[in-house]
Backbone as a printed PyTorch tensor [residue, N CA C, xyz], in Angstrom:
tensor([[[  0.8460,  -1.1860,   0.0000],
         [  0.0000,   0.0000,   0.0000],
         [  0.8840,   1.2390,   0.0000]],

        [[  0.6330,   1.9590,  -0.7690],
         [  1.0050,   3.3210,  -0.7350],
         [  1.2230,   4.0740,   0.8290]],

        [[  2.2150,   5.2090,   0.7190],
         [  2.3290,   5.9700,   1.8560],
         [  1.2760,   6.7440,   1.5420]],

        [[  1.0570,   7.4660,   1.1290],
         [ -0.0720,   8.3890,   0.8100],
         [ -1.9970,   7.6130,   1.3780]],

        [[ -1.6170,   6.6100,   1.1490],
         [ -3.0410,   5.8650,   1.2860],
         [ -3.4020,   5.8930,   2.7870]],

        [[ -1.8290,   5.1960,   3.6780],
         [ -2.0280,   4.9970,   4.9150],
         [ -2.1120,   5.6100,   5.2030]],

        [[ -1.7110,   7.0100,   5.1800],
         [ -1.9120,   8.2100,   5.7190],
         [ -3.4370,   8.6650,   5.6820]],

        [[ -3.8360,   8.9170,   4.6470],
         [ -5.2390,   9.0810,   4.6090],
         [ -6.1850,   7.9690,   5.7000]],

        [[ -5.8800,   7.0680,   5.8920],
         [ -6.7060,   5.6270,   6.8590],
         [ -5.9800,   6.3640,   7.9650]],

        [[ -5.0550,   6.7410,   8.3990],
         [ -4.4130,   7.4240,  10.1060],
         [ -5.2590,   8.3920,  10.0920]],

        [[ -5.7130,   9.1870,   9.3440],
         [ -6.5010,  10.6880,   9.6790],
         [ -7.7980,  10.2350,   9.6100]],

        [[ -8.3560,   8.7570,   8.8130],
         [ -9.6300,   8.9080,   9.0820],
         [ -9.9600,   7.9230,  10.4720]],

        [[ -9.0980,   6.9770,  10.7430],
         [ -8.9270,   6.4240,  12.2710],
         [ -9.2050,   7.1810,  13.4730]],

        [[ -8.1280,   8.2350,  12.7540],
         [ -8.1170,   9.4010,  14.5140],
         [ -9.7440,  10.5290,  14.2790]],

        [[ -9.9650,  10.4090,  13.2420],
         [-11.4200,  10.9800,  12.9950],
         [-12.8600,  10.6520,  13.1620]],

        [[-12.6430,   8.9820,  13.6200],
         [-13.7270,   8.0100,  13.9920],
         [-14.1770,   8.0050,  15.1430]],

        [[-14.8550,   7.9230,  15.2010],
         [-15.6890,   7.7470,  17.1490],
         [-15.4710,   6.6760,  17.9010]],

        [[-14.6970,   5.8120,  17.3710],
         [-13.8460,   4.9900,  18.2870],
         [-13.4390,   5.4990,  19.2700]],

        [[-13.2950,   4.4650,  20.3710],
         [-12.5140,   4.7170,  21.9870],
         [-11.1490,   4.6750,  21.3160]],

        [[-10.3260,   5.2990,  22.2310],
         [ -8.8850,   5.8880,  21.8020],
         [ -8.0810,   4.5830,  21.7140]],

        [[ -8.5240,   3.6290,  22.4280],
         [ -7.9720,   2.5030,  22.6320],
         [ -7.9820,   1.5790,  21.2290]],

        [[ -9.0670,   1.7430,  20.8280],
         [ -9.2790,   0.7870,  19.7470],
         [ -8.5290,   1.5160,  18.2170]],

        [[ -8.6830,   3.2620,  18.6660],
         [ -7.8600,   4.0160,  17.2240],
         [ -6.3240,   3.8720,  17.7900]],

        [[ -5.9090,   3.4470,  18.6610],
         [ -4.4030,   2.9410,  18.5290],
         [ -3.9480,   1.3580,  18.0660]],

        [[ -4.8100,   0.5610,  18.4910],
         [ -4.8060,  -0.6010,  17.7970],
         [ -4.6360,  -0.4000,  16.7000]],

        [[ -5.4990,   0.1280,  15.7000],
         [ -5.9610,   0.2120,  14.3090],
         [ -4.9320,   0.8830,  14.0010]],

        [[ -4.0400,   1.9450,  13.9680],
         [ -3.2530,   3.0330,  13.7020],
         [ -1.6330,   2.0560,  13.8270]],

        [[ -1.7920,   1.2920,  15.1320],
         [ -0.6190,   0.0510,  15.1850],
         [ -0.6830,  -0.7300,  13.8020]],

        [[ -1.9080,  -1.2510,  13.1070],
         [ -1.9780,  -2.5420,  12.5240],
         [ -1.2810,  -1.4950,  10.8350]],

        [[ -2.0310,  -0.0500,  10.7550],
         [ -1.7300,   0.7250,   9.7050],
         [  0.0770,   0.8930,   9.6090]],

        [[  0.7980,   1.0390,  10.7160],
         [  2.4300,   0.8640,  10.5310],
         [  2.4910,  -0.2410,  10.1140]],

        [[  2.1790,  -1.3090,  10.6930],
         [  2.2470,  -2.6320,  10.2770],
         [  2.5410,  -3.0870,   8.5900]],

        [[  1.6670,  -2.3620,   8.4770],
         [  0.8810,  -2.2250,   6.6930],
         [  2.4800,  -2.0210,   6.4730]],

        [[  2.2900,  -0.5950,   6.9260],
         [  3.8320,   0.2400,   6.1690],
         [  5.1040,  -0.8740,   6.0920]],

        [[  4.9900,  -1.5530,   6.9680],
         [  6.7440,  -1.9860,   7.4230],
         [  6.5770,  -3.5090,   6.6300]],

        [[  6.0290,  -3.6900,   6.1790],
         [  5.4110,  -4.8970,   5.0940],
         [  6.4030,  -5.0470,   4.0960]],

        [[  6.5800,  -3.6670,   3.4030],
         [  7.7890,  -3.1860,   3.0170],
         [  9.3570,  -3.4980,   3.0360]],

        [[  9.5090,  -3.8250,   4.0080],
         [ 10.7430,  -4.4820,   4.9050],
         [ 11.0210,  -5.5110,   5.6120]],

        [[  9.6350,  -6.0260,   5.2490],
         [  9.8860,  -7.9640,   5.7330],
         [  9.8360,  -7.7240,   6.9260]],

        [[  9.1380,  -6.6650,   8.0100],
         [  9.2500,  -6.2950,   9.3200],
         [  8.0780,  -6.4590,   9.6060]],

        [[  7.8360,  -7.2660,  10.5550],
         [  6.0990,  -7.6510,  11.5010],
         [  6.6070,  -7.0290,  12.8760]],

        [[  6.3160,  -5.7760,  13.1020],
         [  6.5990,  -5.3160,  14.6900],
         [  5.6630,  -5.7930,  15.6560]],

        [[  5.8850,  -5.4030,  17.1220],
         [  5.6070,  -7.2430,  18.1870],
         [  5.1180,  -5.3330,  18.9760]],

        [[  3.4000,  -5.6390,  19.4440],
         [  3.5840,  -4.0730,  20.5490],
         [  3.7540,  -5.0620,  22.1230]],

        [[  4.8910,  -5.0570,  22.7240],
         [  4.9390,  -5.2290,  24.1520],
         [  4.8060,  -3.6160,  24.8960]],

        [[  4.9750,  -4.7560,  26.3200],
         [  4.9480,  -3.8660,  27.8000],
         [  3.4480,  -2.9730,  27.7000]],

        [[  3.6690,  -2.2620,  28.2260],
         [  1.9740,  -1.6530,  28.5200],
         [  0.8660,  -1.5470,  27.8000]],

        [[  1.2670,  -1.4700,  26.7090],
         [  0.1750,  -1.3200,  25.9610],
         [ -0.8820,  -3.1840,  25.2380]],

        [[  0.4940,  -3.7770,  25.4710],
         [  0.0160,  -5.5040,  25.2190],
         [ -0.9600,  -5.8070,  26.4310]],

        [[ -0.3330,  -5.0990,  27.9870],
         [ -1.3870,  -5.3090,  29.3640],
         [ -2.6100,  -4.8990,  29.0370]],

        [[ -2.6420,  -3.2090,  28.3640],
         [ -4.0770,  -2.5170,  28.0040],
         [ -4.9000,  -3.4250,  26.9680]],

        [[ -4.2220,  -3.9090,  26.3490],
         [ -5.1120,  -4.8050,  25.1780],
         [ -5.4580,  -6.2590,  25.9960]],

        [[ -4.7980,  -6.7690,  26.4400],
         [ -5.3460,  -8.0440,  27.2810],
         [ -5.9720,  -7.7520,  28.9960]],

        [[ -6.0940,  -6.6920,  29.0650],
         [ -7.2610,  -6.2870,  29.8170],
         [ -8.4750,  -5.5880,  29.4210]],

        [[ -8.5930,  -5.5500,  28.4070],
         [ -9.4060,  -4.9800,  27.4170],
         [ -9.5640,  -3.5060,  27.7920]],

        [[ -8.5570,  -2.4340,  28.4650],
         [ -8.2020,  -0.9980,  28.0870],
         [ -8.2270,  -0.9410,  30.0140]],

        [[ -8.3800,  -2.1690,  30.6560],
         [ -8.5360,  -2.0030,  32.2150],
         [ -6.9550,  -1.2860,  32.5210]],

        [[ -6.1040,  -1.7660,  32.2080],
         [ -4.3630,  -0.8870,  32.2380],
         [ -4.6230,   0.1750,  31.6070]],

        [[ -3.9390,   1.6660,  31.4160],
         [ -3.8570,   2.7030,  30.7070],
         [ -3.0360,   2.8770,  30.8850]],

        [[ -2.3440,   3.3830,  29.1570],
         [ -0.7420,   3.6330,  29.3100],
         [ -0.9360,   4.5900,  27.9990]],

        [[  0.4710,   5.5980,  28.0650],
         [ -0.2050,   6.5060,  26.4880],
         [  0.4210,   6.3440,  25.6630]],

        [[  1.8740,   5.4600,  26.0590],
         [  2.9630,   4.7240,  25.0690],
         [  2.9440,   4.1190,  24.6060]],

        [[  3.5700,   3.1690,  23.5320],
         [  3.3170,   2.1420,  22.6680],
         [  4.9450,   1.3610,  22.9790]],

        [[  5.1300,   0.7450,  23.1550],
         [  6.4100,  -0.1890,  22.8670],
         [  6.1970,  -0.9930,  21.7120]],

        [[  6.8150,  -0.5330,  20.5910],
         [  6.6570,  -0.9420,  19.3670],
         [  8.2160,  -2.0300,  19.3860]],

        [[  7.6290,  -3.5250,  19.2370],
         [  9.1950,  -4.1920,  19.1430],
         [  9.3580,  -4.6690,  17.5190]],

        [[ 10.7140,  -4.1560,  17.1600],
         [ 11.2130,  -4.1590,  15.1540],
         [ 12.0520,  -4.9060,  15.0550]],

        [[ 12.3680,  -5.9900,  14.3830],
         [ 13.4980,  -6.3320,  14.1270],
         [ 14.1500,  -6.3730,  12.2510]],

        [[ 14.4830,  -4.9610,  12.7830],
         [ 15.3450,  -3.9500,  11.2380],
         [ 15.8030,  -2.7880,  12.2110]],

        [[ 16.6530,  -1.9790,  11.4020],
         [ 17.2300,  -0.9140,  11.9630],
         [ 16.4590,   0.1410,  12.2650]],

        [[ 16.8590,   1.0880,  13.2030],
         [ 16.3540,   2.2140,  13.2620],
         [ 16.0300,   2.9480,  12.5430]],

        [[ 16.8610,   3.0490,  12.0460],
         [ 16.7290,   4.1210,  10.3590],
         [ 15.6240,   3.5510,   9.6040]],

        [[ 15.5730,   2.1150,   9.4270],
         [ 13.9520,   1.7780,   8.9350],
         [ 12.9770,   2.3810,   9.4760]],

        [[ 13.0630,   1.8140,  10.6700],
         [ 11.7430,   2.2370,  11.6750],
         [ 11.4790,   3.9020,  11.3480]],

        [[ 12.8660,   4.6830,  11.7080],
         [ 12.8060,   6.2060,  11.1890],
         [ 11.6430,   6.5640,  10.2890]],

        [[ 12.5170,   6.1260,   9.4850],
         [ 11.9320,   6.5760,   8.0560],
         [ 10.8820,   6.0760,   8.0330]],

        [[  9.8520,   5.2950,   7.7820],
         [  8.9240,   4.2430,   7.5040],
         [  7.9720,   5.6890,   8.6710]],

        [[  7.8560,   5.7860,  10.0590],
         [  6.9430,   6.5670,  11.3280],
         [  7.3520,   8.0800,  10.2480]],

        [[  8.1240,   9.1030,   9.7930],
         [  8.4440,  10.0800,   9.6450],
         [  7.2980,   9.8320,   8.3470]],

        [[  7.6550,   9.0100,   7.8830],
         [  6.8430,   9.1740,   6.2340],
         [  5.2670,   9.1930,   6.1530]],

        [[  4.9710,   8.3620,   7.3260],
         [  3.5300,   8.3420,   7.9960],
         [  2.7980,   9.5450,   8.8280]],

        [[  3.8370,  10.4950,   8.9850],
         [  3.0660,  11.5460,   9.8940],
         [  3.8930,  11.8520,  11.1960]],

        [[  4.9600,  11.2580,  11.8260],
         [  4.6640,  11.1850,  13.3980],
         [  5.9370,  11.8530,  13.1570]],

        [[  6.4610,  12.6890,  14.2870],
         [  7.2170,  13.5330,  14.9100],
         [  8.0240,  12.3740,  15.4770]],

        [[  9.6830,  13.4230,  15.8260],
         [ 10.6130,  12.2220,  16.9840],
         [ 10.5880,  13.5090,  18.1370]],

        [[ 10.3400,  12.8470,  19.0410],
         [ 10.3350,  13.8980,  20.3420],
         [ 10.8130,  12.3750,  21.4080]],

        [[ 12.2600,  13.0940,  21.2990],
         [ 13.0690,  12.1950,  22.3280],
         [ 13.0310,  11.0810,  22.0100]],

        [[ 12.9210,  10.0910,  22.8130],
         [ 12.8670,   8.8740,  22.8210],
         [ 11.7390,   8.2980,  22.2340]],

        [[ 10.9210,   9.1720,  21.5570],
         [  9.3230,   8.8870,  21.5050],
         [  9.2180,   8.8560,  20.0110]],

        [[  8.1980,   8.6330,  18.8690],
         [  7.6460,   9.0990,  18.1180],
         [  6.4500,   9.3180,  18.1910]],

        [[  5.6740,  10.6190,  18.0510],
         [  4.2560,  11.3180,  18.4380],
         [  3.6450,  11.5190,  17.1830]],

        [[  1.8520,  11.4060,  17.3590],
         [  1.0660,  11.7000,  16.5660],
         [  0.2410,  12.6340,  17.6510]],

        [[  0.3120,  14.0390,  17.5000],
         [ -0.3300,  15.1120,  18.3500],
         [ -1.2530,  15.0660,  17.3920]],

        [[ -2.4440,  14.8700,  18.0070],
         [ -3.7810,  15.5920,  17.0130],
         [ -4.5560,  15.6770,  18.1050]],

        [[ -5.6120,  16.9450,  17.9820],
         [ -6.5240,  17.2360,  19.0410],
         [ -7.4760,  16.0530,  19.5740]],

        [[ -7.8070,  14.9440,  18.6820],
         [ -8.5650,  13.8370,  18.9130],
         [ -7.8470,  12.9900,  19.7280]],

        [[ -6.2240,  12.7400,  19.6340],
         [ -5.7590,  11.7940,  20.3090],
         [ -4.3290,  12.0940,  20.2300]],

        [[ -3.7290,  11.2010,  21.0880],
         [ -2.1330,  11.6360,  21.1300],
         [ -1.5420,  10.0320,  21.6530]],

        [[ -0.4990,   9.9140,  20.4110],
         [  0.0060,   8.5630,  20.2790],
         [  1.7720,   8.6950,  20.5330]],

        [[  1.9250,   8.3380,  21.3940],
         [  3.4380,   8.2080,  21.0230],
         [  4.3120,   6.5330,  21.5610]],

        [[  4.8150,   6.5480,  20.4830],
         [  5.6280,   4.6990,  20.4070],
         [  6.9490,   5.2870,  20.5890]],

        [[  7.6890,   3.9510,  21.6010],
         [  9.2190,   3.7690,  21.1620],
         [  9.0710,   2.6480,  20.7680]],

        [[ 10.3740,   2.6650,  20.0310],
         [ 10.9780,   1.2970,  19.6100],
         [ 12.2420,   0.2780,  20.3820]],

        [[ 11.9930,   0.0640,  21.2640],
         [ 12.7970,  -0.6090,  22.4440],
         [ 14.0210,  -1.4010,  21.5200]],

        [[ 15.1680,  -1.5060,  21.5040],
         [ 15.7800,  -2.3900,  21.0900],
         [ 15.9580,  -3.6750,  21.8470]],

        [[ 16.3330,  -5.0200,  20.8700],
         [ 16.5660,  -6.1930,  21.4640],
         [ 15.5550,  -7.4970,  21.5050]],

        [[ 15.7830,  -8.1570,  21.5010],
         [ 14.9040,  -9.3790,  21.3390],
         [ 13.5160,  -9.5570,  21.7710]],

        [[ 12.6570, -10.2450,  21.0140],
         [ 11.4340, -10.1830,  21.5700],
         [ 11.4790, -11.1670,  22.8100]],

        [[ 11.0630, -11.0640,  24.0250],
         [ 11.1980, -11.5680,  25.2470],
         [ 10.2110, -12.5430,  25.1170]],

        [[ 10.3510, -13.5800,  24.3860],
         [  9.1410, -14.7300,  24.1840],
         [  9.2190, -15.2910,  23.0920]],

        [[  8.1670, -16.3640,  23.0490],
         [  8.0370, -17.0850,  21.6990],
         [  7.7530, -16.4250,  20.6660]],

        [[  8.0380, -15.9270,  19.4900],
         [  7.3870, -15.2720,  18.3440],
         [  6.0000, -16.2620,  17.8560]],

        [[  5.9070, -17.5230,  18.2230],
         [  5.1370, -18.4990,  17.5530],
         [  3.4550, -18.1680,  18.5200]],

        [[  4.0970, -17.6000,  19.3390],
         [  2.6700, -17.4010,  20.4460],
         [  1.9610, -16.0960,  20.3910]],

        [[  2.7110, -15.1470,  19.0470],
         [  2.2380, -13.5900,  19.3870],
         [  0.3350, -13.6000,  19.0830]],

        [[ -0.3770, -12.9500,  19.4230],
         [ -1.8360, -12.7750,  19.1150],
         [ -2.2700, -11.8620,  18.2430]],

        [[ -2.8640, -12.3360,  17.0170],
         [ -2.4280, -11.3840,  16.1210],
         [ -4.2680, -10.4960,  16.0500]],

        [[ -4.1970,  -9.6630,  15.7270],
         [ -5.6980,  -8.9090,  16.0760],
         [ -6.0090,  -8.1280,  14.1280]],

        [[ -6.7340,  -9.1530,  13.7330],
         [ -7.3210,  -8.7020,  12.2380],
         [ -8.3290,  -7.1300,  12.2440]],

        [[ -7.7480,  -6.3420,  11.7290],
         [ -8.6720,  -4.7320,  11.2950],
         [ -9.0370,  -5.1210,  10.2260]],

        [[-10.5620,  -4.0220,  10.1250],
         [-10.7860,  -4.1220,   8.7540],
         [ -9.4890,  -3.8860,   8.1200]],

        [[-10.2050,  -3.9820,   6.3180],
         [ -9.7090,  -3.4510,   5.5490],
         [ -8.2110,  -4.9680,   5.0800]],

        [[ -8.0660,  -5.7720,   5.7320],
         [ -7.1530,  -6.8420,   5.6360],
         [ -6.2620,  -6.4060,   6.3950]],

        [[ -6.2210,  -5.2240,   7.8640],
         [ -4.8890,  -4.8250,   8.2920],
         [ -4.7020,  -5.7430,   9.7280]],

        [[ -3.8210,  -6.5040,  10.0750],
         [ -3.3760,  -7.1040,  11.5780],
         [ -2.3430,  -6.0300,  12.5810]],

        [[ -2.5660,  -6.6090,  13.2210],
         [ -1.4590,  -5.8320,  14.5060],
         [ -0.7790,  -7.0420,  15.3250]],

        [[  0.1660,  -7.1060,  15.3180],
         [  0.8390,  -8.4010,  16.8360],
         [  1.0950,  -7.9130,  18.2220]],

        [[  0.4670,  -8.7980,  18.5880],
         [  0.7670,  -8.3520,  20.3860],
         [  1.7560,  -9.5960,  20.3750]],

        [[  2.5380,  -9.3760,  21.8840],
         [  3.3220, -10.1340,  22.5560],
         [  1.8420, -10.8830,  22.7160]],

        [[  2.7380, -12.8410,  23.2770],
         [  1.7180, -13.6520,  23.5040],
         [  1.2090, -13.4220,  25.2170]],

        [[  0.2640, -13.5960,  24.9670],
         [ -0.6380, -13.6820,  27.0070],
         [  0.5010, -14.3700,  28.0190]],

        [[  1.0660, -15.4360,  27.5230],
         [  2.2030, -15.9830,  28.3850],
         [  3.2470, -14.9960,  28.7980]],

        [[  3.6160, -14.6500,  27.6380],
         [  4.8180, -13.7560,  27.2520],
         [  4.5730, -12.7400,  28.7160]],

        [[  3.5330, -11.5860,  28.2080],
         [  3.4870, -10.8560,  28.9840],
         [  3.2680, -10.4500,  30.3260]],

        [[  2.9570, -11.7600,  30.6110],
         [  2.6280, -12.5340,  32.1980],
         [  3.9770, -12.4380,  32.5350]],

        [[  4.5320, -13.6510,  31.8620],
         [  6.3090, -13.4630,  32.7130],
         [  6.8580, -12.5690,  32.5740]],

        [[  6.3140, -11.3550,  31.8770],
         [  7.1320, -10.3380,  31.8640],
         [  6.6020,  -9.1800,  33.2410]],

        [[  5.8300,  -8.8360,  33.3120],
         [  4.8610,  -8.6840,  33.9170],
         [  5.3630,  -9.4420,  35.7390]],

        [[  5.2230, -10.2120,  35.6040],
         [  6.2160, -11.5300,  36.7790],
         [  7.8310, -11.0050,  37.1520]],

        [[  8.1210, -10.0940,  36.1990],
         [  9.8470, -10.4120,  36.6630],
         [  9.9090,  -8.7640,  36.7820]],

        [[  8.6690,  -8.1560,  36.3000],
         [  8.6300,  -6.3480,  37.1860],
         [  8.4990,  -7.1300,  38.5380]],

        [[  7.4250,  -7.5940,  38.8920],
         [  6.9240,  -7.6980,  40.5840],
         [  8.0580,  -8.3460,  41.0080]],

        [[  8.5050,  -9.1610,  41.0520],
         [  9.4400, -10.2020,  41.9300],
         [ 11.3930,  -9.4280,  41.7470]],

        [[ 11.2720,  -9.3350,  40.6100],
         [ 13.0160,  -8.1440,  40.3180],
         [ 13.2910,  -6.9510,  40.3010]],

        [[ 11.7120,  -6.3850,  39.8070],
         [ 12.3140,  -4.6850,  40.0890],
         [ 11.2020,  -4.2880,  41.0530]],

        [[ 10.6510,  -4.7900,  41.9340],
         [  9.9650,  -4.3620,  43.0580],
         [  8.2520,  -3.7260,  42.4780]],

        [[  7.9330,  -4.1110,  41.3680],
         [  7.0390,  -3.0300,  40.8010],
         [  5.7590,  -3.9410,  41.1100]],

        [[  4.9050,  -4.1490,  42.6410],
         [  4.1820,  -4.8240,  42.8580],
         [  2.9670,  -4.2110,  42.5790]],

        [[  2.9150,  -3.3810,  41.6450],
         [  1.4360,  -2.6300,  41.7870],
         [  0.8700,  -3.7030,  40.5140]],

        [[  1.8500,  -4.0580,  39.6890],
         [  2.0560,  -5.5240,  38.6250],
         [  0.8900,  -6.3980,  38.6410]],

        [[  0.9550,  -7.0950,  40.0920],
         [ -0.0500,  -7.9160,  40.7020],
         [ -1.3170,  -8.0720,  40.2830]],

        [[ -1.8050,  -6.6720,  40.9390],
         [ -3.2460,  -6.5790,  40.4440],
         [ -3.3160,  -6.4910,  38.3720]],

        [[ -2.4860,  -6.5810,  37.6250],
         [ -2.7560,  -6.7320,  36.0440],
         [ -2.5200,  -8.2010,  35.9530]],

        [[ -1.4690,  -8.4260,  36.3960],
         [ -0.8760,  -9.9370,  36.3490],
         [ -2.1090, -10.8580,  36.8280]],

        [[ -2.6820, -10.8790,  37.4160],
         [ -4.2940, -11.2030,  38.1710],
         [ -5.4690, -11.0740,  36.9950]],

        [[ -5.8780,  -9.6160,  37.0850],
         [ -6.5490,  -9.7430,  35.5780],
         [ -6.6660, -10.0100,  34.3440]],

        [[ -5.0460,  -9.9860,  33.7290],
         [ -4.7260, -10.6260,  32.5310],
         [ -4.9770, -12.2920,  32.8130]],

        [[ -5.3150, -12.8630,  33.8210],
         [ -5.1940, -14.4900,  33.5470],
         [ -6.6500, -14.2050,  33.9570]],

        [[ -7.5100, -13.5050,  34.3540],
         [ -9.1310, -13.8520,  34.9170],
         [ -9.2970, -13.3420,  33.3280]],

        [[ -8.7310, -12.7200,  33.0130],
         [ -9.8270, -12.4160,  31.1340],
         [ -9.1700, -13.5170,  30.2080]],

        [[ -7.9020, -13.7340,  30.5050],
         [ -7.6250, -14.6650,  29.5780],
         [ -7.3900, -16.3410,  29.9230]],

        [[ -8.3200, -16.7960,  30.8590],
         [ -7.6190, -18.0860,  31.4880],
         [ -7.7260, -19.5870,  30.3540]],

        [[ -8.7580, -19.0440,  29.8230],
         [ -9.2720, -20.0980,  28.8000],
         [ -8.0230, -20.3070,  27.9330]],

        [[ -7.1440, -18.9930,  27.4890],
         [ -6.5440, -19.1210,  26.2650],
         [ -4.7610, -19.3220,  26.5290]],

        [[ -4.5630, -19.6200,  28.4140],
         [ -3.1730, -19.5230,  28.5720],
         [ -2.9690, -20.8800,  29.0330]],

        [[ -2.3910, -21.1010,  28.4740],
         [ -1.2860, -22.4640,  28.3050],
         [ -0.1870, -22.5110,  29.5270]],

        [[ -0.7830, -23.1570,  30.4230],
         [ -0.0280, -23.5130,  32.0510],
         [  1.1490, -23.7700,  32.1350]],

        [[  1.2480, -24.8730,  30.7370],
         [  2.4310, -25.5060,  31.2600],
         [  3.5600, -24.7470,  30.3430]],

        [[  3.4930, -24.0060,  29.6740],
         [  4.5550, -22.8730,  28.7460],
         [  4.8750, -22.3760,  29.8590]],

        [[  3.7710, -21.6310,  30.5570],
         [  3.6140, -20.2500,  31.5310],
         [  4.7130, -20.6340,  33.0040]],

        [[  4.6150, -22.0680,  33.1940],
         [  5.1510, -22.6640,  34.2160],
         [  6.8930, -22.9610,  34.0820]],

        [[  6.9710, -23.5230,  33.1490],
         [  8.0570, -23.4260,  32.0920],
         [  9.4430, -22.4800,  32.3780]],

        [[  8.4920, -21.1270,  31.1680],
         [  9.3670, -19.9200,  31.5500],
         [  9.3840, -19.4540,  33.2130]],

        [[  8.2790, -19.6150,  33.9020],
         [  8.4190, -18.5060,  35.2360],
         [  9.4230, -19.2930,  35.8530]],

        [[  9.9900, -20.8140,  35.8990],
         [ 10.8560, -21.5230,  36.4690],
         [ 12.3990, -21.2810,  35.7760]],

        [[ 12.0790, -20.8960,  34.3910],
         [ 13.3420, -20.4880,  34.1040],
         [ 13.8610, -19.0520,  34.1910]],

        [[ 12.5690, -17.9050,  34.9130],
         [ 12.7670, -16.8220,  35.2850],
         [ 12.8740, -16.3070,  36.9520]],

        [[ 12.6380, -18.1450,  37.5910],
         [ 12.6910, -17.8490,  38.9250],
         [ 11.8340, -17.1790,  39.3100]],

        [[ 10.3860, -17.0260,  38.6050],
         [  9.2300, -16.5250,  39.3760],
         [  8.1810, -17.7380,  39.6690]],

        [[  8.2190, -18.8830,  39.6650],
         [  7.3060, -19.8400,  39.8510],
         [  6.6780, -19.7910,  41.1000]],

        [[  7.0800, -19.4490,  41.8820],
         [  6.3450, -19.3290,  43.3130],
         [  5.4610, -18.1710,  42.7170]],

        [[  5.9700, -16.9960,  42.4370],
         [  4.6170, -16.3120,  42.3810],
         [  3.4310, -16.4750,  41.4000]],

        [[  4.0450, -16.7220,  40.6760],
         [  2.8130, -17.4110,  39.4230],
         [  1.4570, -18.3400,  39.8410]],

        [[  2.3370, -19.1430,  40.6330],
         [  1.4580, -19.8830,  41.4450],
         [  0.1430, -19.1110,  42.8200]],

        [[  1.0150, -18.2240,  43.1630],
         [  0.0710, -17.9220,  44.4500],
         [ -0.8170, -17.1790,  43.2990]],

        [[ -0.4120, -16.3530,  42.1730],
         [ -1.4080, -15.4990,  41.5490],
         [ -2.6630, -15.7420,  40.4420]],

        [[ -1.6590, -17.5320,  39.8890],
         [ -2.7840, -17.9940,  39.6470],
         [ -3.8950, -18.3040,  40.8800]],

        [[ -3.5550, -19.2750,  41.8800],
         [ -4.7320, -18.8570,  43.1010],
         [ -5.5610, -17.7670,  43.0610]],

        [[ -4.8270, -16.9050,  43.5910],
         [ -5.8950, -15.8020,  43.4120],
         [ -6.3290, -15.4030,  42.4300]],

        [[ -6.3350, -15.8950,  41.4710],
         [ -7.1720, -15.4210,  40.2590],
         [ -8.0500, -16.3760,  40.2000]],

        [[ -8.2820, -17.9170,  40.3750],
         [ -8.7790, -19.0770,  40.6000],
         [-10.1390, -18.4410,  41.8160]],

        [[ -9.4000, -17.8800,  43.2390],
         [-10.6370, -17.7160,  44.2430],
         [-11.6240, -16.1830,  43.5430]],

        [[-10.4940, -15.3800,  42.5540],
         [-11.4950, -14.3790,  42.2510],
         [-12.6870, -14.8620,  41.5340]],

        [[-12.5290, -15.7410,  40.3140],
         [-13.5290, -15.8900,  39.8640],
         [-14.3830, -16.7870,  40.3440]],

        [[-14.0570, -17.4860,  41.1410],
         [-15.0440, -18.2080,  41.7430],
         [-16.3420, -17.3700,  42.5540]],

        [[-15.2730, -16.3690,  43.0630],
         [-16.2430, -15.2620,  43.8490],
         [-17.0760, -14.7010,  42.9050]],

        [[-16.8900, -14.3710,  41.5180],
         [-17.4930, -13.2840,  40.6700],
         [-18.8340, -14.6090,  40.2090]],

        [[-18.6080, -16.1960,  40.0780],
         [-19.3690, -16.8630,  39.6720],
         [-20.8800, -16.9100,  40.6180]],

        [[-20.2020, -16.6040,  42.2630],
         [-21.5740, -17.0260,  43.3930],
         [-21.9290, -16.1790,  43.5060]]])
C-alpha cells in the first residue's frame, strides 16, 4: 500500500468515534501495513500488550513498538507516515488523540510463535506479545524490580484470559525466570477471584 493511502486511513482512524484505545490498535496494525515493506512484523509489548489483554482495564499513552530492522527503517517508515521524533518517543499530536511509540531495542522476550495477532478491517493485523509472554514479563517487574502494583494486572490478565493460557509454557518460563512461586500464588488468586465473581 502506498504511503499516501495509509496516511489518509491514520486521519480517518483518529477521525472516527472509536474509543482511543481501539484508534491505537488500528493506527498500530496501519504501521504494520507500512513496514510490510521491509519484511518487518513489529511485536507491541509492555503496557500497551497489558491494556489490550485487559481490554483498556491498564492505561498507558505509550506504545512499545518491538522491530526487528534498523532504526533508520523504523525512522523513516513513522516520519513518512506523519509522526514527529520527540526524544525517545515518536508522536502523533492531534486534538482527537495523542500517540506516542518507542521502539525498544533487542529481542522479543518470548516465543514469536505465540504472538496474538488482532485482524482490522480493511485486511490490516497488529501483533501483540503472547498472554504468556506478557505474564512473565509482567512476573519479573513484581518479583526483580519491586514493581508490585504488577499484581493486580498480572491477576486480571489471567481472569480475562484463562481459557486461552497455556499452564504448562507459563510454568516453564516462570521456572526459568525464577518466578514460579509467584505465578502460582497469583494464579490462586485469580482461581478464588472468579469463583467469587461466579456465586
Amino acid at each position: 500500500m502506498n504511503t499516501d493511502k495509509l496516511k489518509r486511513m491514520i486521519r480517518e482512524t483518529i477521525e472516527s468515534s472509536r474509543s482511543d484505545f481501539a484508534k491505537r490498535i488500528e493506527i498500530i496494525a496501519i504501521i504494520t501495513e507500512a513496514m510490510k515493506d521491509i519484511g518487518v512484523k513489529p511485536v507491541i509489548v509492555g503496557g500497551h500488550a497489558v491494556e489490550f489483554y485487559t481490554s483498556g482495564g491498564y492505561a498507558t499513552m505509550d506504545i512499545d513498538m518491538l522491530c526487528t530492522c534498523s532504526i533508520y527503517e523504523v525512522n523513516s517508515i513513522l516520519k513518512s507516515l506523519g509522526f514527529d521524533k520527540e526524544g525517545k518517543y515518536w508522536v502523533l499530536t492531534d486534538e482527537n488523540i495523542d500517540i506516542a511509540i518507542e521502539v525498544p531495542s533487542g529481542p522479543l522476550a518470548g516465543d514469536s510463535d505465540r504472538l496474538t495477532k488482532v485482524e482490522i478491517n480493511e485486511g490490516l493485523n497488529a501483533y501483540f506479545i503472547g498472554i504468556e509472554d506478557i505474564i512473565i514479563d509482567r512476573l519479573n517487574r513484581y518479583k526483580h524490580w519491586g514493581e508490585y502494583s504488577d499484581e493486580e494486572w498480572i491477576i486480571g490478565m489471567i481472569i480475562l484470559n484463562h481459557e486461552e493460557i497455556d499452564w504448562e509454557y507459563v510454568y516453564k518460563r516462570a521456572e526459568e525466570e525464577r518466578t514460579l512461586e509467584e505465578i502460582q500464588e497469583f494464579r490462586k488468586k485469580s482461581e478464588e477471584d472468579m469463583k467469587e465473581m461466579k456465586d
